[in-house]
mmCIF file of the N, C-alpha and C atoms, coordinates in Angstrom:
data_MODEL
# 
_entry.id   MODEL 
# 
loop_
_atom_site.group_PDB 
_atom_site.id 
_atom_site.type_symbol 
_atom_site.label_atom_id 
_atom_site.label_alt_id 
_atom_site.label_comp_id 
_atom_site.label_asym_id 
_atom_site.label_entity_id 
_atom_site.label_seq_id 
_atom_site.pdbx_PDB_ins_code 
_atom_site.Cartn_x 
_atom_site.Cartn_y 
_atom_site.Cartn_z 
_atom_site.occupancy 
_atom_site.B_iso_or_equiv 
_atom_site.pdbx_formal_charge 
_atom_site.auth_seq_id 
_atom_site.auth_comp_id 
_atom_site.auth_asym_id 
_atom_site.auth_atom_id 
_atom_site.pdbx_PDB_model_num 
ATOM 1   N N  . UNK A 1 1  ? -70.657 54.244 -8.088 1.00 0.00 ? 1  UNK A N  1 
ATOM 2   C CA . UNK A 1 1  ? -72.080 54.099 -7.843 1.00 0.00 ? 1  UNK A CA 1 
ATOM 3   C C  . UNK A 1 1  ? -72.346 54.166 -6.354 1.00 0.00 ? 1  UNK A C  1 
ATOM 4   N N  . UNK A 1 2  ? -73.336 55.170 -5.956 1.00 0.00 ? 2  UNK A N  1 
ATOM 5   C CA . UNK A 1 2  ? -73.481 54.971 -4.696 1.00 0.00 ? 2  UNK A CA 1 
ATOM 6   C C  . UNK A 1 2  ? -74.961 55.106 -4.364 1.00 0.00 ? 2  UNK A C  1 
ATOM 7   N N  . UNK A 1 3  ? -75.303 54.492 -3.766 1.00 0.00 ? 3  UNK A N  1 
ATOM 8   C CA . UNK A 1 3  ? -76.827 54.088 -3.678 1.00 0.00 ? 3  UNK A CA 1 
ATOM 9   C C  . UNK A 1 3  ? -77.436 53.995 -2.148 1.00 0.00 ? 3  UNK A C  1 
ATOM 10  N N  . UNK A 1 4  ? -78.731 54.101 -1.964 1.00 0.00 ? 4  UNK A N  1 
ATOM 11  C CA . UNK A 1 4  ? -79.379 54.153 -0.400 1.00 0.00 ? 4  UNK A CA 1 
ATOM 12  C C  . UNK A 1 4  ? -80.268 53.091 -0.649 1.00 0.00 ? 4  UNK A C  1 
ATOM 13  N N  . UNK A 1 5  ? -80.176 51.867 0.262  1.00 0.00 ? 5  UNK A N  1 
ATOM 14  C CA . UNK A 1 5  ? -81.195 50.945 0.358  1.00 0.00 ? 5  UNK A CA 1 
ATOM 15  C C  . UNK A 1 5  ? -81.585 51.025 1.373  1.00 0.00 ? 5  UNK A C  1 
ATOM 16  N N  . UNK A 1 6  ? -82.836 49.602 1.803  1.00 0.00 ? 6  UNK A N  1 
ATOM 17  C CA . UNK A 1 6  ? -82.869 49.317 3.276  1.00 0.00 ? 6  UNK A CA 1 
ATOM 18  C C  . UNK A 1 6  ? -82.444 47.458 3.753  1.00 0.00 ? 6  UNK A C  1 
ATOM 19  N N  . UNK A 1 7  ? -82.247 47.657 4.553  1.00 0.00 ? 7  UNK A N  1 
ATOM 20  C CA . UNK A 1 7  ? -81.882 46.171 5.374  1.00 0.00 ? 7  UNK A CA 1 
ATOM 21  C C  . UNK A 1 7  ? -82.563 45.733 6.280  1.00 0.00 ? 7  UNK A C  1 
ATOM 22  N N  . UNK A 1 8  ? -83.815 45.052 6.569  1.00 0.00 ? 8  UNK A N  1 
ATOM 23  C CA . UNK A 1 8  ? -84.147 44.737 8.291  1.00 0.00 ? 8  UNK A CA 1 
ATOM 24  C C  . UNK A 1 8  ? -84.459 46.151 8.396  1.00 0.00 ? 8  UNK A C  1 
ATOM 25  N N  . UNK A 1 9  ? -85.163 46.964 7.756  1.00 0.00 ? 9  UNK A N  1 
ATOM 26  C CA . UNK A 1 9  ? -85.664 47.986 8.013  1.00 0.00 ? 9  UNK A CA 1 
ATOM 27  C C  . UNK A 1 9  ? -84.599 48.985 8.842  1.00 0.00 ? 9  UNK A C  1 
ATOM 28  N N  . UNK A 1 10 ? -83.241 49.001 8.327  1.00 0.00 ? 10 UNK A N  1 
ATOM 29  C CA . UNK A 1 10 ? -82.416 50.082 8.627  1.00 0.00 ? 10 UNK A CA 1 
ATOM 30  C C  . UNK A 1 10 ? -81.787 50.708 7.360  1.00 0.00 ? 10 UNK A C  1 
ATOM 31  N N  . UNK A 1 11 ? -81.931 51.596 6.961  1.00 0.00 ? 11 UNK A N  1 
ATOM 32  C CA . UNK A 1 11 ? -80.979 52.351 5.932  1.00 0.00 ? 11 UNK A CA 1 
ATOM 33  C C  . UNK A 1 11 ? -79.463 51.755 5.394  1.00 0.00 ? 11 UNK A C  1 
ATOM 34  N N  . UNK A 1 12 ? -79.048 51.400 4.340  1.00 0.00 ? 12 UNK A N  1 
ATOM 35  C CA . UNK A 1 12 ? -78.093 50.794 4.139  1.00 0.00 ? 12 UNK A CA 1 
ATOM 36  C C  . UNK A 1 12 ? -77.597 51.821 2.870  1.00 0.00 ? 12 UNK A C  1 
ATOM 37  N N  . UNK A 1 13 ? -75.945 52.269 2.760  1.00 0.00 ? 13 UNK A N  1 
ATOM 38  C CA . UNK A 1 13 ? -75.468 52.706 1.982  1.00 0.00 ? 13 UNK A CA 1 
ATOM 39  C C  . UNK A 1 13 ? -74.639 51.398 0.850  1.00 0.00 ? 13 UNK A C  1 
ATOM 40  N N  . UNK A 1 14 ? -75.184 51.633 -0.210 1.00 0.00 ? 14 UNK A N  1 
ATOM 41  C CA . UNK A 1 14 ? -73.848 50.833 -1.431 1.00 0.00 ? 14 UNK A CA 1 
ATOM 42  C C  . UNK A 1 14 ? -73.032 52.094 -2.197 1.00 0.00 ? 14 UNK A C  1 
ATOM 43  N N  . UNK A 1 15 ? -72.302 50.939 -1.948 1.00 0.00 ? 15 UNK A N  1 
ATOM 44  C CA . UNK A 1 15 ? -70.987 51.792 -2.775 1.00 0.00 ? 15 UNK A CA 1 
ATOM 45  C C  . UNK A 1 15 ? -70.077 50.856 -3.762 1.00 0.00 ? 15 UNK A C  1 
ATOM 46  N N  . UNK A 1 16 ? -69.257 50.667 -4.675 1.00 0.00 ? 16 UNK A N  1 
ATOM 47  C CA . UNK A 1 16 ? -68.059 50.370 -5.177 1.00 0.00 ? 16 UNK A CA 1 
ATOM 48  C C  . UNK A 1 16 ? -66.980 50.926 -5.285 1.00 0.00 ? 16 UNK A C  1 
ATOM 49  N N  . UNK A 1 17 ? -65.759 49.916 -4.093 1.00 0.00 ? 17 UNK A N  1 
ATOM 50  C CA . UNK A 1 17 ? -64.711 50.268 -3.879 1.00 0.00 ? 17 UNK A CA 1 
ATOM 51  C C  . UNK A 1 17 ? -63.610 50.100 -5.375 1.00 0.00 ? 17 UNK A C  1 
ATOM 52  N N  . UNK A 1 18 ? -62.218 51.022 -5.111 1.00 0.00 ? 18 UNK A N  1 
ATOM 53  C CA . UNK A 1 18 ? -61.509 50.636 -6.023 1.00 0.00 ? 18 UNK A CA 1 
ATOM 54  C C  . UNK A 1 18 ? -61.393 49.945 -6.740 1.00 0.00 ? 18 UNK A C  1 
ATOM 55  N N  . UNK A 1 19 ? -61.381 48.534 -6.160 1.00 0.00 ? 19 UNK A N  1 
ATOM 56  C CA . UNK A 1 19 ? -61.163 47.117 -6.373 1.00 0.00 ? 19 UNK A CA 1 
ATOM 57  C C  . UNK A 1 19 ? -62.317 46.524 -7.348 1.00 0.00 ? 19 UNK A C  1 
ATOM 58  N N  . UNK A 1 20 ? -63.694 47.250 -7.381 1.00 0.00 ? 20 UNK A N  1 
ATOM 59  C CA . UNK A 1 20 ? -64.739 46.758 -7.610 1.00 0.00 ? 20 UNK A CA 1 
ATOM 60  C C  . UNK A 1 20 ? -65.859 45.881 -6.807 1.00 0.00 ? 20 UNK A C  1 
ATOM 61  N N  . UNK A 1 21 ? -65.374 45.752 -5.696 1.00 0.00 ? 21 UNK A N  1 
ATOM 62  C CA . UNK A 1 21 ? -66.066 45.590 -4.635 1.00 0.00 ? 21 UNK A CA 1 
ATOM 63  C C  . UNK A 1 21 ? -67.168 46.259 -4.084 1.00 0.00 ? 21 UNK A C  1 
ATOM 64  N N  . UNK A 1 22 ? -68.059 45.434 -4.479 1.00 0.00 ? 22 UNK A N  1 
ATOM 65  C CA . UNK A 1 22 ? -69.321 46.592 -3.363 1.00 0.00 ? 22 UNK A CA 1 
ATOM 66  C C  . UNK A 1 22 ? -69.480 46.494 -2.048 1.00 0.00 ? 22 UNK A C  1 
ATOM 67  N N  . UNK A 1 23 ? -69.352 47.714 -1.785 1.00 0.00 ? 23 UNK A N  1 
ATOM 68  C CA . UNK A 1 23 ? -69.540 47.719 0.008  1.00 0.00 ? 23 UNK A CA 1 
ATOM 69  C C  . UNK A 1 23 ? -71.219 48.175 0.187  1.00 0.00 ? 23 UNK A C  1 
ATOM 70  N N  . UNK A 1 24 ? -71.325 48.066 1.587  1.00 0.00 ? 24 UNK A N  1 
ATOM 71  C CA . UNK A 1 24 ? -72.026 48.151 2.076  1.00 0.00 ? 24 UNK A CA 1 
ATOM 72  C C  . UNK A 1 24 ? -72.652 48.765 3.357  1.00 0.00 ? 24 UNK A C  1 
ATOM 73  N N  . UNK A 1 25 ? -72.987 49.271 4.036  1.00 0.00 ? 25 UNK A N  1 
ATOM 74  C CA . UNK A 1 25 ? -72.818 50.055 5.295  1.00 0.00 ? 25 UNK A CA 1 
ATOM 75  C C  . UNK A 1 25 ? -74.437 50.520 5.743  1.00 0.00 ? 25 UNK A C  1 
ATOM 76  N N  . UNK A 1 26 ? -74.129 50.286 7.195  1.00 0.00 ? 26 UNK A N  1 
ATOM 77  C CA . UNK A 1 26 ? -75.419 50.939 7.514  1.00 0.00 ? 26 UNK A CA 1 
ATOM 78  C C  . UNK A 1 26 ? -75.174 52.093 8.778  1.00 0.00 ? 26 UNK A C  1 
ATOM 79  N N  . UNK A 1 27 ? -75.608 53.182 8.325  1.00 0.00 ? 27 UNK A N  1 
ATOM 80  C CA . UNK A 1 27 ? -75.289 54.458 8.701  1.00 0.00 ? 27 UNK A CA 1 
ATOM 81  C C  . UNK A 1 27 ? -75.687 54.256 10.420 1.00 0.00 ? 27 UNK A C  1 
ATOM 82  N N  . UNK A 1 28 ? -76.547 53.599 10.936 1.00 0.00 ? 28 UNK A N  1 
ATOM 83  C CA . UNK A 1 28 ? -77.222 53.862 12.196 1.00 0.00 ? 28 UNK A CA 1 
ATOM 84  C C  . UNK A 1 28 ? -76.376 52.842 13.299 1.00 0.00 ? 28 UNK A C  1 
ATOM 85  N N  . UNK A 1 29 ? -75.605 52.422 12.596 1.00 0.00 ? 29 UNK A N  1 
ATOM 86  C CA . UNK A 1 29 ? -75.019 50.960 13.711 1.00 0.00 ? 29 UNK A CA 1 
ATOM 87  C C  . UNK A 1 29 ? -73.178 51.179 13.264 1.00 0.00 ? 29 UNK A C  1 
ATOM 88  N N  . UNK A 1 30 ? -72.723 51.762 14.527 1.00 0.00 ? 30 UNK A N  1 
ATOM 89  C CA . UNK A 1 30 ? -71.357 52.065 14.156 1.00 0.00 ? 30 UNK A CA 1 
ATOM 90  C C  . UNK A 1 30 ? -70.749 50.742 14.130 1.00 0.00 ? 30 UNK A C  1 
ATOM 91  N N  . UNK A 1 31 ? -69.467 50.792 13.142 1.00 0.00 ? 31 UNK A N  1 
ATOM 92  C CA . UNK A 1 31 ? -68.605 50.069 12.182 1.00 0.00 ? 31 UNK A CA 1 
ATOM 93  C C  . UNK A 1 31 ? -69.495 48.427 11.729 1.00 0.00 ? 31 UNK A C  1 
ATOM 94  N N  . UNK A 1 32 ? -70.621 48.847 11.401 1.00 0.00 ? 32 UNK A N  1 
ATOM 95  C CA . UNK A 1 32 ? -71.778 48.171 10.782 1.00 0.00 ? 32 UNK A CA 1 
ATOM 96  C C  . UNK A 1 32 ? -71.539 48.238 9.062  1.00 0.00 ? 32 UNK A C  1 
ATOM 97  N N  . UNK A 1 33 ? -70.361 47.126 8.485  1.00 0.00 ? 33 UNK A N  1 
ATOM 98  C CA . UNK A 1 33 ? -70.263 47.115 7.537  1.00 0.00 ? 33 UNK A CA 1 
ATOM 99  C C  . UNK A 1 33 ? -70.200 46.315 6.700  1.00 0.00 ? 33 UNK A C  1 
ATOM 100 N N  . UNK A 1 34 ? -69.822 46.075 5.034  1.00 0.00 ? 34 UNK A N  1 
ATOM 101 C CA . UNK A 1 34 ? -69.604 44.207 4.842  1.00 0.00 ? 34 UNK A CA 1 
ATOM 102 C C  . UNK A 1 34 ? -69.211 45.031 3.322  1.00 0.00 ? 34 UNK A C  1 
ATOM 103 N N  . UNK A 1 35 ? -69.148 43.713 2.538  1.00 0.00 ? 35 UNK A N  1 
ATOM 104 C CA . UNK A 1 35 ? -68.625 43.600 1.552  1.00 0.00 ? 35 UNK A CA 1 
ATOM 105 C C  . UNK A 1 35 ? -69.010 42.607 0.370  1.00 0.00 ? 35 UNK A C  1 
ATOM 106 N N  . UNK A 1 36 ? -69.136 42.480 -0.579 1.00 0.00 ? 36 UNK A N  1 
ATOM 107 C CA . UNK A 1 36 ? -69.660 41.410 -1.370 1.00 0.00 ? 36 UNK A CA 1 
ATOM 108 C C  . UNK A 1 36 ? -68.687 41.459 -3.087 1.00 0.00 ? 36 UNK A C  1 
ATOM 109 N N  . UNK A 1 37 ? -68.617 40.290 -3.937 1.00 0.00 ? 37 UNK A N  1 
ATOM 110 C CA . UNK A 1 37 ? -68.164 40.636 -5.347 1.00 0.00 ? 37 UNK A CA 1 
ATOM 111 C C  . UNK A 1 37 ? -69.666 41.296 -6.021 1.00 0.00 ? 37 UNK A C  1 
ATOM 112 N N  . UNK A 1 38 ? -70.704 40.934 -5.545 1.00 0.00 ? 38 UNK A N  1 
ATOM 113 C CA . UNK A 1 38 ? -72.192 41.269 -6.408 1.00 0.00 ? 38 UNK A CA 1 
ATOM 114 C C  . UNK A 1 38 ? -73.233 42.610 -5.041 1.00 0.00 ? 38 UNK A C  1 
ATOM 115 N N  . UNK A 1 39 ? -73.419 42.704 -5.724 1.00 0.00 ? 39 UNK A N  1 
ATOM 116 C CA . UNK A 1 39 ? -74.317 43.960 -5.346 1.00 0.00 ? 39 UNK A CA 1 
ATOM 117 C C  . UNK A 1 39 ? -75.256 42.680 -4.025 1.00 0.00 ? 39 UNK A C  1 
ATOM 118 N N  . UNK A 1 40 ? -75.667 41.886 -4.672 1.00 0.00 ? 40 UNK A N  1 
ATOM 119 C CA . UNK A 1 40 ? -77.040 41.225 -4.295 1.00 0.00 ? 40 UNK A CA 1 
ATOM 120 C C  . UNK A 1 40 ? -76.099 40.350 -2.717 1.00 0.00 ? 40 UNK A C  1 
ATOM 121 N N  . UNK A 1 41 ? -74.609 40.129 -3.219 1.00 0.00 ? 41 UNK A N  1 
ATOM 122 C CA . UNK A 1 41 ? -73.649 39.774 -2.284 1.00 0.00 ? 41 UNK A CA 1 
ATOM 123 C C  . UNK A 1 41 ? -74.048 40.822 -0.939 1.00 0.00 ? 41 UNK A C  1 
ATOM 124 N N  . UNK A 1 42 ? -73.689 41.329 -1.358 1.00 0.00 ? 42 UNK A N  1 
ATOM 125 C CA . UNK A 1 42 ? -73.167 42.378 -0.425 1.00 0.00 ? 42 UNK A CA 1 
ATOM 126 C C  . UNK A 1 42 ? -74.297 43.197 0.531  1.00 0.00 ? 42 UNK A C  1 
ATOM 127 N N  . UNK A 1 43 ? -75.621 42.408 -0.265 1.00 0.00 ? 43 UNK A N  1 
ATOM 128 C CA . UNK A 1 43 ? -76.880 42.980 0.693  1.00 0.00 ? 43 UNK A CA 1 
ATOM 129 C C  . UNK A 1 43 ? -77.309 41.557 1.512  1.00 0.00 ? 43 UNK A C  1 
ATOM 130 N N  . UNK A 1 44 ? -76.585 40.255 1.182  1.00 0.00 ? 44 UNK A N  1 
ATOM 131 C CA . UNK A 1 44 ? -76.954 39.183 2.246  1.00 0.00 ? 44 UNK A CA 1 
ATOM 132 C C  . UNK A 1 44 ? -75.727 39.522 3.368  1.00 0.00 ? 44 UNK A C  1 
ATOM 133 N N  . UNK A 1 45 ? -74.943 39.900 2.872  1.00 0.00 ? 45 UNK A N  1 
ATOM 134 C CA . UNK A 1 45 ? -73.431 39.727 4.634  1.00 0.00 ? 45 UNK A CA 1 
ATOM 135 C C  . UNK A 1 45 ? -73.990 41.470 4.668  1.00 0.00 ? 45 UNK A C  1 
ATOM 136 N N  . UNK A 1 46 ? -74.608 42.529 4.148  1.00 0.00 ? 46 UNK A N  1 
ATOM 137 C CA . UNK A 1 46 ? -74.957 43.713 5.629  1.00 0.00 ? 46 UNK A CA 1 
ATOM 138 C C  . UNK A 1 46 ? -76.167 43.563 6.097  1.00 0.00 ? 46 UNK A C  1 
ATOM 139 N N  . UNK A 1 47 ? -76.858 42.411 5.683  1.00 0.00 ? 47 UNK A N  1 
ATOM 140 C CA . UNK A 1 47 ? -77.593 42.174 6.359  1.00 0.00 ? 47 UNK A CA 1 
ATOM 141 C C  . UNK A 1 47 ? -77.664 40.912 7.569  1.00 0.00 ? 47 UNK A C  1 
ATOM 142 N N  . UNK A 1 48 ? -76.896 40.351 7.580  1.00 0.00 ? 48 UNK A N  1 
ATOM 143 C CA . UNK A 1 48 ? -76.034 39.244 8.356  1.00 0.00 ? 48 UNK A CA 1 
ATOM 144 C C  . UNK A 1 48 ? -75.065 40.553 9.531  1.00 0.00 ? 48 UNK A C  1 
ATOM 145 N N  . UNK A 1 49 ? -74.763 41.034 9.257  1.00 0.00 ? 49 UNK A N  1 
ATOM 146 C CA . UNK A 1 49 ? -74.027 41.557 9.745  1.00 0.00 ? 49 UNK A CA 1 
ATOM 147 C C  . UNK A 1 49 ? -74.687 42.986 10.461 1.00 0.00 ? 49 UNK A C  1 
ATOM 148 N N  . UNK A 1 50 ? -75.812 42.981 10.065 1.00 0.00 ? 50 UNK A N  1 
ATOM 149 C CA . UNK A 1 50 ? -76.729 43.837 11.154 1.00 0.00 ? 50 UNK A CA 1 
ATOM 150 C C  . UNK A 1 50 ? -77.267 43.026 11.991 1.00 0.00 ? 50 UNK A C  1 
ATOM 151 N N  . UNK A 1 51 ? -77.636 41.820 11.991 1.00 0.00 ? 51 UNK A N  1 
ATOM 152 C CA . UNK A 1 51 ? -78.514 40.735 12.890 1.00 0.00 ? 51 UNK A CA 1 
ATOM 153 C C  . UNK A 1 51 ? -77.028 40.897 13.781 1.00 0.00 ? 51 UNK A C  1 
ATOM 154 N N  . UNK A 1 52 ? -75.687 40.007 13.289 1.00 0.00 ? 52 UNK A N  1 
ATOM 155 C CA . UNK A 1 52 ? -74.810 40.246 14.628 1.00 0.00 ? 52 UNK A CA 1 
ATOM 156 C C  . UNK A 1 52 ? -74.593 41.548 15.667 1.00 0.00 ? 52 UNK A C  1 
ATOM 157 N N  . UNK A 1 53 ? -74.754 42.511 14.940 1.00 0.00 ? 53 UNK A N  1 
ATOM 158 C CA . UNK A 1 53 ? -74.178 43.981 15.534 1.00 0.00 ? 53 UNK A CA 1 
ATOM 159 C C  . UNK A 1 53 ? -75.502 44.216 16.542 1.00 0.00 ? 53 UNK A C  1 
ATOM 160 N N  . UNK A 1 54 ? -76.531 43.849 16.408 1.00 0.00 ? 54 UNK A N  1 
ATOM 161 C CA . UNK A 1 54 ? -77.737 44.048 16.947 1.00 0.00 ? 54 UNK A CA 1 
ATOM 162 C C  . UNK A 1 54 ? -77.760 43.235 18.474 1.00 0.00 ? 54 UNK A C  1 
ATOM 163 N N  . UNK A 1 55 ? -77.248 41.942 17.914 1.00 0.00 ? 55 UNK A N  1 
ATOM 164 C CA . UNK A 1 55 ? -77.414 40.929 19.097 1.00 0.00 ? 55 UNK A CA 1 
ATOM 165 C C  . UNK A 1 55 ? -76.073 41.036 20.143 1.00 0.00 ? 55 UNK A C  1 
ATOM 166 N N  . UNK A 1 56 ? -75.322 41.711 19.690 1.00 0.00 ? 56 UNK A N  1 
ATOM 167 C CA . UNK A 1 56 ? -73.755 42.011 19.612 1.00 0.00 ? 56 UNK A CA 1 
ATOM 168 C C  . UNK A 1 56 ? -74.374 43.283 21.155 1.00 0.00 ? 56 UNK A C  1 
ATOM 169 N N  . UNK A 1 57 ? -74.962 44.285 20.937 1.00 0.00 ? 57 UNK A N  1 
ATOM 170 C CA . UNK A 1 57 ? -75.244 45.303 21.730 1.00 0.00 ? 57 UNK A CA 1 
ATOM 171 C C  . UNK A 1 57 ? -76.385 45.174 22.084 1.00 0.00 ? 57 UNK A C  1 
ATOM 172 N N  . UNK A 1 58 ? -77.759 44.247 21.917 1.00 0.00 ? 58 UNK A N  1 
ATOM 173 C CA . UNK A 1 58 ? -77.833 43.626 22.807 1.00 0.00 ? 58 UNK A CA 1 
ATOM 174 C C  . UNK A 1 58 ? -77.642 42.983 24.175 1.00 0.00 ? 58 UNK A C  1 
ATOM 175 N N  . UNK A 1 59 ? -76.960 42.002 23.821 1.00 0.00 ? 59 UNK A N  1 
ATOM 176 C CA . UNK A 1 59 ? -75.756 41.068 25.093 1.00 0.00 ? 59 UNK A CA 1 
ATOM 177 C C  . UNK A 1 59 ? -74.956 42.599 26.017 1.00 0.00 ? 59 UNK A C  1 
ATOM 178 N N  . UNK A 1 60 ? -74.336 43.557 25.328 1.00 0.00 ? 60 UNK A N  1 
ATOM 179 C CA . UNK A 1 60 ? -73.884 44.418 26.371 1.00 0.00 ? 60 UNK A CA 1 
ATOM 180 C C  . UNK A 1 60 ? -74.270 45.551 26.833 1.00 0.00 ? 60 UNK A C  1 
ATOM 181 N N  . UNK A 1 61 ? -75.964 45.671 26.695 1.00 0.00 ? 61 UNK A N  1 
ATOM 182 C CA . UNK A 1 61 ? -76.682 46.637 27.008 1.00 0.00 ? 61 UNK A CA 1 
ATOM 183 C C  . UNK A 1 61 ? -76.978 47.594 26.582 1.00 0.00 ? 61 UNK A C  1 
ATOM 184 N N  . UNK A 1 62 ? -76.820 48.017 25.378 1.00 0.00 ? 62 UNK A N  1 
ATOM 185 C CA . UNK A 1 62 ? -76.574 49.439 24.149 1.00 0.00 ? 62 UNK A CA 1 
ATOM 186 C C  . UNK A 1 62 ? -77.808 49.540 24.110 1.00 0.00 ? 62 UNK A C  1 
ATOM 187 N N  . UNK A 1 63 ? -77.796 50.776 23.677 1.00 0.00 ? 63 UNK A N  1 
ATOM 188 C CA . UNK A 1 63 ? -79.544 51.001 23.113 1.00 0.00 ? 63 UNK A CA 1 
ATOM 189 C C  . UNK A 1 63 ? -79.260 50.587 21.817 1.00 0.00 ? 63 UNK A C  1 
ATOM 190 N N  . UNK A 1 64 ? -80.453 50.297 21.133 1.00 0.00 ? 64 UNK A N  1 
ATOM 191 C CA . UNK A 1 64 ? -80.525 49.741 20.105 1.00 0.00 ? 64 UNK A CA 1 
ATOM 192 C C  . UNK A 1 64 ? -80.663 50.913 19.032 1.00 0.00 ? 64 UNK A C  1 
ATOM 193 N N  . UNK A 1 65 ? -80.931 51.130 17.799 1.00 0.00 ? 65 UNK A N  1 
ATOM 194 C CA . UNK A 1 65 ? -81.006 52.161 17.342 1.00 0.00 ? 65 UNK A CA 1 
ATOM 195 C C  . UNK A 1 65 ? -82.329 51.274 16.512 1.00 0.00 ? 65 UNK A C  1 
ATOM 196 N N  . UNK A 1 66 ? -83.386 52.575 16.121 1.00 0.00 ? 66 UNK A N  1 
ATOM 197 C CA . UNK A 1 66 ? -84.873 52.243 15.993 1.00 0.00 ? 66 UNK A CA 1 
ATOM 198 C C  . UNK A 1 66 ? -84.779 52.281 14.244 1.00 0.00 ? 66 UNK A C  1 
ATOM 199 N N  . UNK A 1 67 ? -85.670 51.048 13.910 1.00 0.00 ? 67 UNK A N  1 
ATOM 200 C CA . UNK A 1 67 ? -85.506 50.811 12.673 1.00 0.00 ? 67 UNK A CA 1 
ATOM 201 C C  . UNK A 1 67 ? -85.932 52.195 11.548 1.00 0.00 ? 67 UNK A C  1 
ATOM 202 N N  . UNK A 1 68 ? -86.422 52.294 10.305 1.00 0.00 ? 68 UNK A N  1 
ATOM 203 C CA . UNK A 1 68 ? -86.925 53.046 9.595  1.00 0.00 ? 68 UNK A CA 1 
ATOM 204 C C  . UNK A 1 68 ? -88.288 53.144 9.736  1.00 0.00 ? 68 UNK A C  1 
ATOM 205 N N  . UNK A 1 69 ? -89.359 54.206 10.094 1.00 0.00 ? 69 UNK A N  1 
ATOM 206 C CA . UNK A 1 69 ? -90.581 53.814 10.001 1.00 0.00 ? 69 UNK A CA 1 
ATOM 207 C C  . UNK A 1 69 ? -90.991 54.039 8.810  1.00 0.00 ? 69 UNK A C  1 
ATOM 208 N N  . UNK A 1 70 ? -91.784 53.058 9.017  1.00 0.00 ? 70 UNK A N  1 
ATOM 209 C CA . UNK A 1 70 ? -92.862 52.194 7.992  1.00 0.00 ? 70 UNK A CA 1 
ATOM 210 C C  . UNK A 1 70 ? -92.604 51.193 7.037  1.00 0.00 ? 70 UNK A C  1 
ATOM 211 N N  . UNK A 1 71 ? -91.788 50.628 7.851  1.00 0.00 ? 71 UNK A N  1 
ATOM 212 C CA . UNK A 1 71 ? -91.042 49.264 7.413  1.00 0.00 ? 71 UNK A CA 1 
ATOM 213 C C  . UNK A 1 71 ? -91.660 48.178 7.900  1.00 0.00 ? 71 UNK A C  1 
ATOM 214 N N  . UNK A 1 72 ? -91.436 46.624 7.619  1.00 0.00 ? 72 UNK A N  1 
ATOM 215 C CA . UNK A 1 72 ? -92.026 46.004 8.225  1.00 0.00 ? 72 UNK A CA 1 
ATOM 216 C C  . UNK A 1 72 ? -91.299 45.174 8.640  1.00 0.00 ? 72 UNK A C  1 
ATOM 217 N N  . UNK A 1 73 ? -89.735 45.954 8.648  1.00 0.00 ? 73 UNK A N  1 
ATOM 218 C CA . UNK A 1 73 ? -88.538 45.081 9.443  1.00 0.00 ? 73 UNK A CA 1 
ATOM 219 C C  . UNK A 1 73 ? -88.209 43.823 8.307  1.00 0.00 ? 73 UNK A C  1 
ATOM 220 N N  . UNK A 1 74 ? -88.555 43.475 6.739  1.00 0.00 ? 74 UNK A N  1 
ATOM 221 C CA . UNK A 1 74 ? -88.204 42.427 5.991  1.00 0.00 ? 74 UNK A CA 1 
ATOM 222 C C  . UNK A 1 74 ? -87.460 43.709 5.189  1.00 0.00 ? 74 UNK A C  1 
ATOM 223 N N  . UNK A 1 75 ? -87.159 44.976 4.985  1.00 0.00 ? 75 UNK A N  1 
ATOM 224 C CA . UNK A 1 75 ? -86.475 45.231 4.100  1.00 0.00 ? 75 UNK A CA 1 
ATOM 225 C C  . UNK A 1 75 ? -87.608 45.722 3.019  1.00 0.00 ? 75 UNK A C  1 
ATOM 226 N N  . UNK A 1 76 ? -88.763 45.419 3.346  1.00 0.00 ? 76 UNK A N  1 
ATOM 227 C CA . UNK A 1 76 ? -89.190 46.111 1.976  1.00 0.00 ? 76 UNK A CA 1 
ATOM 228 C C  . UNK A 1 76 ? -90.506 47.268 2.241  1.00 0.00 ? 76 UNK A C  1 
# 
């Protein structure tokens, strides 16, 4: 299963690994990734895990990469 959501108004890929694991990934924020046993898992830690990567390059000056427009930045 592989699927396109959004996160914090960034594009997020799901997937299920071998294992049955759903991953998670967001295409715009390199090695911006996570993992969950539940689908619904796995969209709270890439989305946890975009707030770090954000604040992460932030702190060392990166450009940021610009959310999806016409989002309202909650994901929906």
């Amino acid at each position: 299963m592989d699927t396109v959501g959004r996160a914090l108004g960034f594009p997020v890929l799901h997937e299920v690994d071998e294992t049955g694991m759903y991953v998670a990934s967001c295409p715009l924020i390199r090695g911006c990734y996570s993992q969950g046993d539940t689908l619904a898992e796995a969209e709270g830690n890439i989305r946890e895990c975009i707030l770090l990567c954000l604040e992460d390059m932030e702190e060392h000056g990166e450009e940021l990469p610009a959310r999806v427009a016409g989002t309202d930045g909650t994901g929906g």
